[in-house]
C-alpha positions as CSV (number, residue, x, y, z in Angstrom):
1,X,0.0,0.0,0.0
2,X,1.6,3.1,-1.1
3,X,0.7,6.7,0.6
4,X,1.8,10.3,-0.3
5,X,1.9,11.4,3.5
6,X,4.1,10.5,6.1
7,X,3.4,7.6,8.4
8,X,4.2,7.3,12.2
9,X,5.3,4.3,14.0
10,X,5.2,5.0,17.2
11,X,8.2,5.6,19.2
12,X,10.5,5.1,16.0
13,X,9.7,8.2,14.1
14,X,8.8,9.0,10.7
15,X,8.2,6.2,7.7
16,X,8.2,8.2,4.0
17,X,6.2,6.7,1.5
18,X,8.7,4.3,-1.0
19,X,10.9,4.0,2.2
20,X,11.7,0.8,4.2
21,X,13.0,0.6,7.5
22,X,13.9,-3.2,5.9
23,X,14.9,-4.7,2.4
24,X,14.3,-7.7,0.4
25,X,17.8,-8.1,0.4
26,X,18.4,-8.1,4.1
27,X,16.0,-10.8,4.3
28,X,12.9,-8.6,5.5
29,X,9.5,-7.8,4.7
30,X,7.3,-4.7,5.0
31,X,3.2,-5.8,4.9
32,X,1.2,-2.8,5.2
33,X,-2.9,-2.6,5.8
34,X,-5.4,-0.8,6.9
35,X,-7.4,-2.1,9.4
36,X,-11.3,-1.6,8.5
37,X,-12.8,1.2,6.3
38,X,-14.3,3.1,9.1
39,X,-11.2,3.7,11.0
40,X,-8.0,3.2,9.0
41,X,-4.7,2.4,10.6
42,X,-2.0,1.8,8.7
43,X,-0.2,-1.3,10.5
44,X,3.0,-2.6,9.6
45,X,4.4,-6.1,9.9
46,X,8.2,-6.9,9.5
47,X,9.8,-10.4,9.2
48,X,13.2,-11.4,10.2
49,X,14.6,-14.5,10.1
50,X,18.4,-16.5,10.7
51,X,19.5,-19.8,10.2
52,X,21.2,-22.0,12.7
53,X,22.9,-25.3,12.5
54,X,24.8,-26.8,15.4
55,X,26.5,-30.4,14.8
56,X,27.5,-32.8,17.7
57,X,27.1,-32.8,21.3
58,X,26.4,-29.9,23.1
59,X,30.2,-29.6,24.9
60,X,32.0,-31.1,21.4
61,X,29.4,-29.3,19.2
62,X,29.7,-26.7,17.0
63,X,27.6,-24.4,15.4
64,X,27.1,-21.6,13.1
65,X,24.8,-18.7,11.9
66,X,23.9,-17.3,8.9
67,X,21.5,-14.4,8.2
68,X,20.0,-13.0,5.0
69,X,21.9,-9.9,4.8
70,X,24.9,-11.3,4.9
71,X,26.3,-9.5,8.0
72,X,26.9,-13.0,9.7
73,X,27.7,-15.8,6.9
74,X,28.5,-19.2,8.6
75,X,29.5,-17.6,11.6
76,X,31.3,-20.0,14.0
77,X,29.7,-20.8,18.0
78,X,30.4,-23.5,20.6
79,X,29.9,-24.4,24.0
80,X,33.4,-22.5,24.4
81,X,32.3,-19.7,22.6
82,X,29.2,-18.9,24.8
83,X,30.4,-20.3,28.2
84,X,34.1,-20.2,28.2
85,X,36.7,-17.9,26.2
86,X,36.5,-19.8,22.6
87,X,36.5,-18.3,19.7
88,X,33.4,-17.6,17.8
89,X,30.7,-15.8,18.9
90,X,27.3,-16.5,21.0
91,X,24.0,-16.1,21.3
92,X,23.9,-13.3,24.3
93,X,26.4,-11.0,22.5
94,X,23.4,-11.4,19.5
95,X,21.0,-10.4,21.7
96,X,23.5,-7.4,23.7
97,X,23.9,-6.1,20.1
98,X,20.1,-6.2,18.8
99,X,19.0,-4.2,22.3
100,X,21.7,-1.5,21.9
101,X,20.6,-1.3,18.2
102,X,17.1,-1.3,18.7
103,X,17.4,1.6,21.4
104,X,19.2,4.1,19.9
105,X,17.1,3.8,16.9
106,X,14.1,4.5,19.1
107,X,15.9,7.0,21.3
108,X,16.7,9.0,17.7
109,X,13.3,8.6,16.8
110,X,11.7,9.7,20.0
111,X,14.6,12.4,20.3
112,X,14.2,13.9,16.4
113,X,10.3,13.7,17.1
114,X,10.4,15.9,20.5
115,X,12.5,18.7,18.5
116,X,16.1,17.5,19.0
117,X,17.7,15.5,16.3
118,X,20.9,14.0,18.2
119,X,24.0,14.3,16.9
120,X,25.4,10.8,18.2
121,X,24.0,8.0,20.3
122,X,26.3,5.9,21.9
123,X,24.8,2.9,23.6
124,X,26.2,-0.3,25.4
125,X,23.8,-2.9,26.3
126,X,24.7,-5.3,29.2
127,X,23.4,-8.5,28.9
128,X,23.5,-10.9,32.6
129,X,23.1,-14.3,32.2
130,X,21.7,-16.5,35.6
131,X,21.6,-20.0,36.2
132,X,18.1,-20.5,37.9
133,X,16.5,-23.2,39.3
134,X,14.7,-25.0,37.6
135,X,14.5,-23.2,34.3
136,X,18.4,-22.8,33.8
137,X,20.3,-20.1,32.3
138,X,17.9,-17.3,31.6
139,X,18.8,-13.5,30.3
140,X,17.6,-11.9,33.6
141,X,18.9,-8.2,32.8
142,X,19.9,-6.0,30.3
143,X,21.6,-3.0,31.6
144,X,21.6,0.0,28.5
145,X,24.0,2.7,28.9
146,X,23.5,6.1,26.3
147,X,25.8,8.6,25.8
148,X,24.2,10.9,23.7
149,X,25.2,14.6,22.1
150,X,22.0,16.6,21.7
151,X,22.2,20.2,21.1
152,X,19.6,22.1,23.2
153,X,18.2,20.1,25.6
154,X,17.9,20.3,29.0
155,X,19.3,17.5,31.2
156,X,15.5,16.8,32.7
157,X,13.7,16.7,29.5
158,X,16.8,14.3,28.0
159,X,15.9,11.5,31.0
160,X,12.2,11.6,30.0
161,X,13.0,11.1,26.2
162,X,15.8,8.7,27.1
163,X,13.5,6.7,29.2
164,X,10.4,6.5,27.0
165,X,13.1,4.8,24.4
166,X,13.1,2.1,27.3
167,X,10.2,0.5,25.3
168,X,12.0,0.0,22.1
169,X,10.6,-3.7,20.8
170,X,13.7,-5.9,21.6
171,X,13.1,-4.1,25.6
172,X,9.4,-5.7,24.7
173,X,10.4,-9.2,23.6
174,X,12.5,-9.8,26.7
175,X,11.5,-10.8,30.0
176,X,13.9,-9.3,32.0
177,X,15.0,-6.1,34.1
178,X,15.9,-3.4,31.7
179,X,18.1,-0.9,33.6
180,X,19.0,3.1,31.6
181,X,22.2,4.8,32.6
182,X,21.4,7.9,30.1
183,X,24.4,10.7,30.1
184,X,24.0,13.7,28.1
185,X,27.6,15.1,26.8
């Protein structure tokens, strides 16, 4: 469905129309529709998708990952890799990396939307691991940490903004404490 008008999406700013917050190419989708005549919405549906194959036991294992855009291609993970200091990388850093992205993106969003484009987002994202009984290792926190460059903005108005970004969807999709250490510089 192609509009003329800008679209929101709410807390991630502005969506022109012919633009794609995703690609074909990167292994995404964009559905668009409008939900009845009477009311229309415009609601948008993205896919994303990766492939994993592990071979072997879980300690001798090994696996890798492979998403469409080609930003991880056969990458290598193990038993080593995610509990010990192997090479390759793991599943926690995957998710570390997705929060942090996802964030700023909706901190810029929220931040451009309330008047102040930033000028740079930096964000960490903290992921802690527990083992707990009887479920087992579970992500049981994600601790984000901005440092953001935003011209004329008052340090009060910044924590609001910074914390309504909070709700960014990877925040959603976990179940776990989501902690926000926002500094402006």
């Amino acid at each position: 469905m192609a509009t003329t008008s800008p679209r929101k999406m709410s807390g991630v700013g502005t969506v022109r129309a012919g633009s794609s917050p995703c690609s074909p190419r990167a292994g995404g989708s964009l559905r668009a529709k409008q939900n009845s005549s009477q009311n229309p919405v415009l609601t948008l549906t993205m896919k994303r998708s990766a492939l994993a194959v592990w071979s072997g036991s879980l300690n001798e294992g090994t696996g890798n990952l492979t998403v469409p855009s080609g930003v991880l291609h056969s990458t290598q993970y193990s038993f080593g890799s995610r509990f010990e200091t192997g090479p390759g990388m793991n599943p926690e850093e995957l998710i570390a990396g997705a929060h942090a992205g996802c964030y700023a993106m909706a901190a810029a969003g929220i931040l451009s939307d309330a008047g102040f484009p930033p000028d740079r987002l930096e964000v960490t994202a903290e992921i802690t691991m527990e083992n707990i009984p009887p479920t087992g290792w579970t992500i049981a926190a994600s601790h984000l940490t901005l440092n953001a460059h935003v011209l004329h903005l008052s340090p009060e108005k910044f924590q609001v903004l910074a914390e309504q970004a909070k709700a960014c969807a990877v925040t959603r999709v976990l179940n776990a404490t989501v902690t926000l250490e926002a500094k402006l510089m």
